[in-house]
Each structure stands twice: as structure tokens, then as C-alpha cells.
C-alpha positions in Angstrom: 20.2 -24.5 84.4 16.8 -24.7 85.6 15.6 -21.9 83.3 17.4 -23.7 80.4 16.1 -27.1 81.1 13.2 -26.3 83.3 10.9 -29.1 81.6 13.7 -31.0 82.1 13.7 -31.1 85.9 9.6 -30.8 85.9 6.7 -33.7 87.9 7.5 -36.2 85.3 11.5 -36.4 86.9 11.5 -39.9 87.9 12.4 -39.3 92.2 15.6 -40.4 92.1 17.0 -38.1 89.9 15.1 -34.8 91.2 16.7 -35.4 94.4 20.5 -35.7 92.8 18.9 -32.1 91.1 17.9 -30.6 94.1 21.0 -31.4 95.9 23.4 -30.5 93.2 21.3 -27.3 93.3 21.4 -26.7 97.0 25.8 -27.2 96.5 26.0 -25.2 94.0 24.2 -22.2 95.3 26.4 -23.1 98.6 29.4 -22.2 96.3 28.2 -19.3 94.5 27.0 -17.6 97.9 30.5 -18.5 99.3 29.1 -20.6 102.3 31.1 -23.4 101.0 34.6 -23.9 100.3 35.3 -25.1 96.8 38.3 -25.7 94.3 38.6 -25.1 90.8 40.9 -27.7 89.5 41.7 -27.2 85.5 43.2 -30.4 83.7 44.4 -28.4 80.7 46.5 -30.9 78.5 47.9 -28.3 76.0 48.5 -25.8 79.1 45.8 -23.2 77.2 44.3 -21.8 81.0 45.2 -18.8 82.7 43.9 -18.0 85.9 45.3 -14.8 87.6 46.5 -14.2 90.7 44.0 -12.1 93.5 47.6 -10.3 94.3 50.0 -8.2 92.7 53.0 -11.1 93.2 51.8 -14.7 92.5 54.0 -15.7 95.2 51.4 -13.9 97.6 48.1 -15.4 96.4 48.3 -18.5 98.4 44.8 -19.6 97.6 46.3 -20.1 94.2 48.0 -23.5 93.7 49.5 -24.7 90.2 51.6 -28.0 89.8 53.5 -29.1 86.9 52.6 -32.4 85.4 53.0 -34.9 82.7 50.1 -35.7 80.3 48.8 -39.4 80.4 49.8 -42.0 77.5 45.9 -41.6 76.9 46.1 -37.8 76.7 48.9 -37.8 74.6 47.3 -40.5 72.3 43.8 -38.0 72.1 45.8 -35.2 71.0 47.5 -37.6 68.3 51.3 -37.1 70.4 52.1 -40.6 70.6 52.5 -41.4 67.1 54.5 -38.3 66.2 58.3 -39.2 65.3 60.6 -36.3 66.1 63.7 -38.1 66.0 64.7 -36.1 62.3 64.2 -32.4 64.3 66.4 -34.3 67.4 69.1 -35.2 65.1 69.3 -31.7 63.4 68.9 -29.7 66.9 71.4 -32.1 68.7 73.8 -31.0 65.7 73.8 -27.4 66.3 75.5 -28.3 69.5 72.8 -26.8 71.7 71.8 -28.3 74.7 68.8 -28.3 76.8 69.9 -26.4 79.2 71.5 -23.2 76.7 69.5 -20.4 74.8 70.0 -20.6 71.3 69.0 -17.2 70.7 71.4 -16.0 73.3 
């Protein structure tokens, strides 16, 4: 950052803002040193992240935490879900008598 935007962060930085700099610099080189603990949290609304386990079995990489969660009304309306009417592909998949819980391609 500061070689990208050095200007940026030069004398003319009003005081105020070179000191929320210097101390998001000083926490940031905290967590790259590992001096600091830190967590990564990824609110991925399509579920496009991977992040692999530091273990062979993801049940031993307990530094690893994922939960399960339902997007927001707001998410779904950004992404254009809210207005989508899927009641004609319900109909035609609750006719093939499949349920939820079967595999149709079993």
C-alpha cells in the first residue's frame, strides 16, 4: 500500500488520518508477522470460496470453521433472486414425484 499510494500517505495527510494509517499499518504487519491472532471471515453469497484445510481430514483442521447460512433479503435482491418466479420449474419437478430428500439420478 504504501508503495502504491505513497503520495497518498505523504506531510500533506491531514493528522488525523496518518495516525488511522500508521495504526492500521502497525496491525497489519502484527498479522502478517503472526504476532497477532486474526480471522479471515469470507461472506461469499453465491458460495464461490474455497479455502483448504491445513490437514489431510477437514474434520482435523480445527482452526478452520465454516457455517451454513441464509443470504439476506438484501443479498438476494443485489444478485436479482427476489424477483425470480420459479413456481413453473416447482410444478413440473413436484410432478415427477421426486422429493427433496430422493436422488433423481439414482
Amino acid at each position: 500500500l504504501e508503495r502504491v499510494h505513497g503520495f497518498t500517505f505523504g506531510d500533506s495527510l491531514d493528522e488525523s488520518k496518518k495516525n488511522k494509517w500508521l495504526d492500521f499499518k502497525a496491525r497489519l504487519n502484527k498479522i502478517l508477522s503472526m504476532t497477532e491472532p486474526w480471522s479471515l471471515i469470507l461472506d461469499d453469497a453465491l458460495a464461490n470460496s474455497f479455502i483448504a484445510p491445513a490437514t489431510d481430514d477437514i474434520k482435523d483442521d480445527h482452526q478452520l470453521i465454516f457455517e451454513e447460512y441464509e443470504r439476506s433479503w438484501e443479498q438476494n435482491e443485489e444478485l436479482g433472486l427476489n424477483d425470480i418466479d420459479t413456481s413453473s420449474a416447482d410444478a413440473a419437478y413436484n410432478s415427477t414425484g421426486v422429493t427433496s430428500n430422493e436422488n433423481p439420478q439414482e
